[in-house]
LUMDRENKOL-504218 format. One record per residue (C-alpha): x, y, z. Coordinates in steps of 0.1 Angstrom, whole numbers, plus 5000, padded with zeros to 4 digits. Layout:
XYZ
...
END
This chain:
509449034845
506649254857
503149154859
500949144828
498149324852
497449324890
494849444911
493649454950
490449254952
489449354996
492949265004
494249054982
496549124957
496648964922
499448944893
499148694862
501848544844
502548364817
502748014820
505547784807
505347444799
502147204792
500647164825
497047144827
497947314866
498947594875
502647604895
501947444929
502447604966
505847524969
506847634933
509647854923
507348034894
505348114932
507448234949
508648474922
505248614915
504948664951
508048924949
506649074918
503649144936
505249334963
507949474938
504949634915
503049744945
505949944959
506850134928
502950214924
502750374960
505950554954
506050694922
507751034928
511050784943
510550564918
510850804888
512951024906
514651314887
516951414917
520651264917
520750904917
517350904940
515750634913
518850384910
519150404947
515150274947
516050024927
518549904944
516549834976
514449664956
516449434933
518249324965
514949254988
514748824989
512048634995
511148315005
508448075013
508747825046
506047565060
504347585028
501147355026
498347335006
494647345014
493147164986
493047144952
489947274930
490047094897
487247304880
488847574890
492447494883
493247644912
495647554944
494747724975
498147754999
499247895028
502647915045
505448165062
506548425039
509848575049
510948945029
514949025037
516049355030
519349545019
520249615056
519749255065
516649305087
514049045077
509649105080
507648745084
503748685079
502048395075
499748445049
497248255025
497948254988
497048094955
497847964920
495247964896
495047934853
493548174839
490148094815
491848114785
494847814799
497348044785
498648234814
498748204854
497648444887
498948434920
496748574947
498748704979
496648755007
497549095031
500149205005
498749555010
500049615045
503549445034
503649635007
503450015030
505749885054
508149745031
507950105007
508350295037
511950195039
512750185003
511950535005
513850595038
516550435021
516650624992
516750985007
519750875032
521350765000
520751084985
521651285014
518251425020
517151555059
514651305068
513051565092
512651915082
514652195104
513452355130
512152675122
511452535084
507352585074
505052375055
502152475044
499952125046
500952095088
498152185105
494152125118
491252125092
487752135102
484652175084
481451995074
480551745051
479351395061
479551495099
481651755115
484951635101
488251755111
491551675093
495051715114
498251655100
501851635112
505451625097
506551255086
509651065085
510551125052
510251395025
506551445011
505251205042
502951285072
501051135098
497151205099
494351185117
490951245105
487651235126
483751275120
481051275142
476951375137
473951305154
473750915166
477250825141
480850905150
484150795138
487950825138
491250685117
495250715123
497550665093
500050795072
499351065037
501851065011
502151394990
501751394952
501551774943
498651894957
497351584966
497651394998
496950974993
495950885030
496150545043
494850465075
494950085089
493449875122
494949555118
494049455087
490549735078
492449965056
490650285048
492050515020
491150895019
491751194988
492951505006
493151774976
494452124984
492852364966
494052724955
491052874969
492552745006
490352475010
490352105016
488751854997
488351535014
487251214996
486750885008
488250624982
487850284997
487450125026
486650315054
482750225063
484749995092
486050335108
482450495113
478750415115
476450435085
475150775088
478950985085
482250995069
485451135064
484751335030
483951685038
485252075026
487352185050
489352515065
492552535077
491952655117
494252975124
END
């Protein structure tokens, strides 16, 4: 079952459920209605950051997606619970979350989560707590996966252009420059953006995913994620647009939005 509705509140990611039953409680820490809303939650958020694998029109590219997923286990270890809130109707939990993927490799965090009822007693949320960076390691693979399945170079050939490689500069909320370099996988690069002005000055490493003309940018320090708009315009320019985030990568007085020019 997919969530009803989720969202990333800072960086913790919610889905609700329906609840089953007559309890006037939500499922508890250790539950199995918990533990599967915590897969759903990573499930969901994998197939929203890789839409183009997830609906993917080449061979069997979207089965073999699929197939990463539907075999990724997860379980919950040294579960306990911090407290009850009975106004709330809401069990706040912690414990060792263990993900196991198709090649047998397994990725543990100990993380905080909660069970809560909604207002209206008729359905359940689970709040997972640093899902986000789980969730961009995790989809990573599933993609990696799914282009060896297909066949697909990882790398691009030597000799082989692409027009988005290269160093961006130009002004906007600072002097901002914008470098990017080829990826692991198809439509993936690594970026690096920095601004800097008078008195403020800032920089961020991460990873830009390619959706047409537009390059999604995530860039993380432990667990600050900032998340930047690149869009490629016709005219050759770049538009840069901070989306969320990314105040903890500079001071006050600059940013990472900007117009910039490709450098020759």
């Amino acid at each position: 079952m997919k969530c009803s509705s989720h969202a990333i509140w800072a960086l913790t990611l919610v889905c609700i459920m329906s609840l089953t039953g007559c309890s006037n409680k939500p499922p508890g820490c250790s539950s199995p209605e918990a533990a599967e809303t915590s897969r759903r939650i990573i499930v969901d958020g994998i197939i929203d950051a890789h839409p183009n694998m997830a609906n993917s029109t080449v061979g069997n590219g979207a089965a073999y997606f699929r197939e990463f997923l539907d075999t990724m286990k997860i379980s919950w270890s040294q579960v306990v619970s911090n407290g009850y809130d009975d106004k709330a109707q809401k069990f706040s939990c912690e414990g060792l979350l263990t993900i196991t993927l198709i090649d047998g490799s397994a990725i543990t965090k100990q993380t905080e989560f909660s069970t809560q009822r909604t207002a209206d007693g008729k359905d359940f949320l689970v709040a997972l707590r640093g899902a986000a960076s789980l969730i961009d390691k995790i989809g990573i693979k599933a993609a990696v996966h799914t282009v060896n399945k297909l066949g697909i170079e990882i790398k691009k050939s030597e000799g082989e252009s692409d027009q988005y490689i290269g160093s961006y500069t130009g002004k906007g909320e600072g002097e901002v420059e914008l470098k990017i370099k080829q990826g692991q996988i198809v439509d993936q690069y690594r970026v690096s953006m920095s601004t800097a002005t008078e008195g403020c000055a800032g920089s961020a490493e991460g990873v830009g995913v390619r959706v047409g003309h537009i390059l999604n940018i995530t860039a993380r320090d432990g667990e600050d994620i900032c998340k930047v708009k690149a869009e490629f315009t016709t005219n050759g320019a770049v538009i840069l647009e901070e989306v969320d985030g990314c105040s903890f990568f500079h001071g006050a007085a600059c940013g990472f939005s900007g117009q910039l020019h490709k450098k020759n």
